[in-house]
C-alpha positions as CSV (number, residue, x, y, z in Angstrom):
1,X,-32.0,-38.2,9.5
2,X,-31.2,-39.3,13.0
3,X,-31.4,-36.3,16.1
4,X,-27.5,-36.6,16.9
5,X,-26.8,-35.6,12.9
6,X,-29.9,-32.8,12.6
7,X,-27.8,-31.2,15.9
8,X,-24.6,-31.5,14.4
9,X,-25.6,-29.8,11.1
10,X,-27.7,-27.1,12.9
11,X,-24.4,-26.4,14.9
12,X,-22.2,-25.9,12.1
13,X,-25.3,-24.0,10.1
14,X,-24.6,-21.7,13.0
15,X,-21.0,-21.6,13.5
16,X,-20.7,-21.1,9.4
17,X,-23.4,-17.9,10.2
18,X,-21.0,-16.4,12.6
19,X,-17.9,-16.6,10.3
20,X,-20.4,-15.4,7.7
21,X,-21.5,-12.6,9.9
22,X,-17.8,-11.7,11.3
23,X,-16.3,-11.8,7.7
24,X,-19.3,-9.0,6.7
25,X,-18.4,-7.1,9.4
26,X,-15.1,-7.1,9.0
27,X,-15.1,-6.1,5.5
28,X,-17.4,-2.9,6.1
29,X,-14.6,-1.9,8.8
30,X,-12.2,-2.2,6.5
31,X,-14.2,-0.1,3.7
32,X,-15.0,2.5,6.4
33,X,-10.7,2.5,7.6
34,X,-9.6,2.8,3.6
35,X,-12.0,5.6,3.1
36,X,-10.5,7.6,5.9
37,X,-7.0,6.7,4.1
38,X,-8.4,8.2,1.2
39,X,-9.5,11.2,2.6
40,X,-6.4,11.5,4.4
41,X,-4.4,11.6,0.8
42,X,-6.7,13.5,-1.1
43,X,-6.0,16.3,1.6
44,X,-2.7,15.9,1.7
45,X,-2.5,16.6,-2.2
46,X,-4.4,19.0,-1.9
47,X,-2.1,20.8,0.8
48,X,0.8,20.3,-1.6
49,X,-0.9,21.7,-4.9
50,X,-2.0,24.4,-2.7
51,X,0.7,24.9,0.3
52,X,-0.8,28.5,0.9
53,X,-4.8,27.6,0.8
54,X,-5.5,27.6,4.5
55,X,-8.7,26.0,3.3
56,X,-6.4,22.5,2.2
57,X,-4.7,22.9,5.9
58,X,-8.3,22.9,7.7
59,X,-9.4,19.8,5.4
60,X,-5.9,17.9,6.2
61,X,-6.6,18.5,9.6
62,X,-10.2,17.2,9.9
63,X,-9.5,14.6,7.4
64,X,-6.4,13.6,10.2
65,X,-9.2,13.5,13.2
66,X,-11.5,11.6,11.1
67,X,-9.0,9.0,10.9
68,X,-8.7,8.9,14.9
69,X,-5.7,11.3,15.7
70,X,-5.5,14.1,18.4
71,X,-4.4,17.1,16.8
72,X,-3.5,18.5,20.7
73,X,-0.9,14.9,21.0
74,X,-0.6,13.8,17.4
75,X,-1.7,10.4,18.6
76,X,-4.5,7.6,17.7
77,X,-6.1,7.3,20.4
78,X,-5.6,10.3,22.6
79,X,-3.0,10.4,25.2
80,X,-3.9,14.1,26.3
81,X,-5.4,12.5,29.5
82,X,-2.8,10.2,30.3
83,X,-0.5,13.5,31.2
């Protein structure tokens, strides 16, 4: 094989490794972001099965911060320093 094609191929061997590497990545992040959804539902559930269990409240509420929220602003990402 001639120089100029060896380069060529080695360059797309690497570009096809980056979208490889970008596609992985992306789907952990997107495991990781439906677990928290998860959590987030299974809480709430559990605050409607149990509206008086202050235990299913605390949960709901970590489960919510997990997920990114503020519980001060009620907002993903915080705004309580843009006051």
């Amino acid at each position: 094989m001639s120089e100029a094609l060896e380069r060529v191929i080695a360059d797309q061997q690497k570009q096809i490794d980056s979208l490889m590497a970008r596609d992985k990545a992306n789907l952990e992040a997107w495991v990781r972001e439906n677990a928290k959804r998860e959590r987030v539902a299974l809480a709430a559930f559990g605050v409607l099965s149990n509206p008086e269990s202050p235990e299913c409240h605390f949960e709901l509420k970590r489960a919510v911060m997990a997920w990114g929220y503020c519980p001060t602003c009620e907002c993903s990402p915080c705004e309580c320093d843009y006051d």
